[in-house]
N, C-alpha and C positions, 0 to 999 in steps of 0.2 A: 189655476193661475191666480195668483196676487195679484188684488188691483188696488189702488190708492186712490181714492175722490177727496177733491180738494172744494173746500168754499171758503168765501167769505172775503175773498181780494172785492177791490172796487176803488170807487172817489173816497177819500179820505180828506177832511181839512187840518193844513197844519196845527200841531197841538190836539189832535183829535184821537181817538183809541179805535186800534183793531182788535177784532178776535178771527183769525184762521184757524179753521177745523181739517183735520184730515181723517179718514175711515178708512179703514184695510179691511178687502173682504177675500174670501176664498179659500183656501184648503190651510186655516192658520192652528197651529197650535199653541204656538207663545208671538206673542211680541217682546222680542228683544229689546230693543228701541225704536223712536220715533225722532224724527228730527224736521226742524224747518232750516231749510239753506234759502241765500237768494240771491238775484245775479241781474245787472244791468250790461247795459251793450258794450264791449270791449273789454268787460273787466271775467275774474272766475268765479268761481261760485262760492258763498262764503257762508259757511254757517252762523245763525243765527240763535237758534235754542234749541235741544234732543232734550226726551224725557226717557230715560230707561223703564223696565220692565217694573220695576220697583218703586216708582215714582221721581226717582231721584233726576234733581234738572241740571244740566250744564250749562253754560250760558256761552254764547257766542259774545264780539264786545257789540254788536249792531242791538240787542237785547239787555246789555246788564244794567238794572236798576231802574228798569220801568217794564221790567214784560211778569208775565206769570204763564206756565206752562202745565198741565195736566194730559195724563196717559189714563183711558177709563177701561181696563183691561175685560170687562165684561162685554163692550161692543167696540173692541178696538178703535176706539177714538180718541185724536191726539184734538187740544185745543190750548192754541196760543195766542194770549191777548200782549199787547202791546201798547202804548201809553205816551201820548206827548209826543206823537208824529212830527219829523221834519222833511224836511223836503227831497234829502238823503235817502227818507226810507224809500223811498218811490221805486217800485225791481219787480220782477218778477221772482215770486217765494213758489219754491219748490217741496216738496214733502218726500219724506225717502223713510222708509223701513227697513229694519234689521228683524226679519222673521225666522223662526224655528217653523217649517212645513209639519202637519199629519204623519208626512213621510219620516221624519228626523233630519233630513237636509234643511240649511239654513242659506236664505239668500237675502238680496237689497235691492229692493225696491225702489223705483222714481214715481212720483206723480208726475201730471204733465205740467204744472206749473199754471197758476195764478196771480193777474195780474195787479198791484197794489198803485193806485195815482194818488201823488198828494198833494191838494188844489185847493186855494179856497174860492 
């Protein structure tokens, strides 16, 4: 079983920088992709940044033009920094995977979500 651990949510002050890590463990063969989505109460869930297998990053618009995104394909670990916090960012950020199994079946993975406050 794929599991996704998430850190690095917390207090945040406006104007201030995050980094969210995410780590897939278990029966992996590739990571396909890596993505942060994130979601406040009433609203859907909206992507934020994916990093493909390849390193290549797509940008969500909640990300474009202050984030950086890295996939370390040796210990499946995703890390997204983020830059110049506003008060908008404040959600809970989710982590989801696109894996290729051992097996050759390929599935998507959720984290449980961690949560981002931004306060000063």
């Amino acid at each position: 079983q794929v599991q996704l651990a998430e850190s690095g949510g917390g207090l945040v002050q406006p104007g201030g920088s995050l980094a969210l890590s995410c780590e897939a463990s278990g029966p992996i063969a590739t990571i396909l992709k890596m993505s942060w989505y994130r979601q406040t109460p009433g609203n859907q869930r909206e992507l934020v940044a994916s990093v493909d297998g390849g390193g290549r990053p797509t940008w969500g618009p909640p990300a474009k033009g202050r984030s950086h995104i890295s996939l370390d394909s040796a210990d499946n670990t995703m890390v997204l920094q983020m830059d110049n916090l506003k008060p908008d960012d404040a959600a809970v950020y989710y982590c989801n995977a696109d894996v290729k199994l051992t097996t050759g079946a390929t599935i998507t993975v959720w984290g449980l979500g961690t949560q981002v406050t931004i306060s000063s």
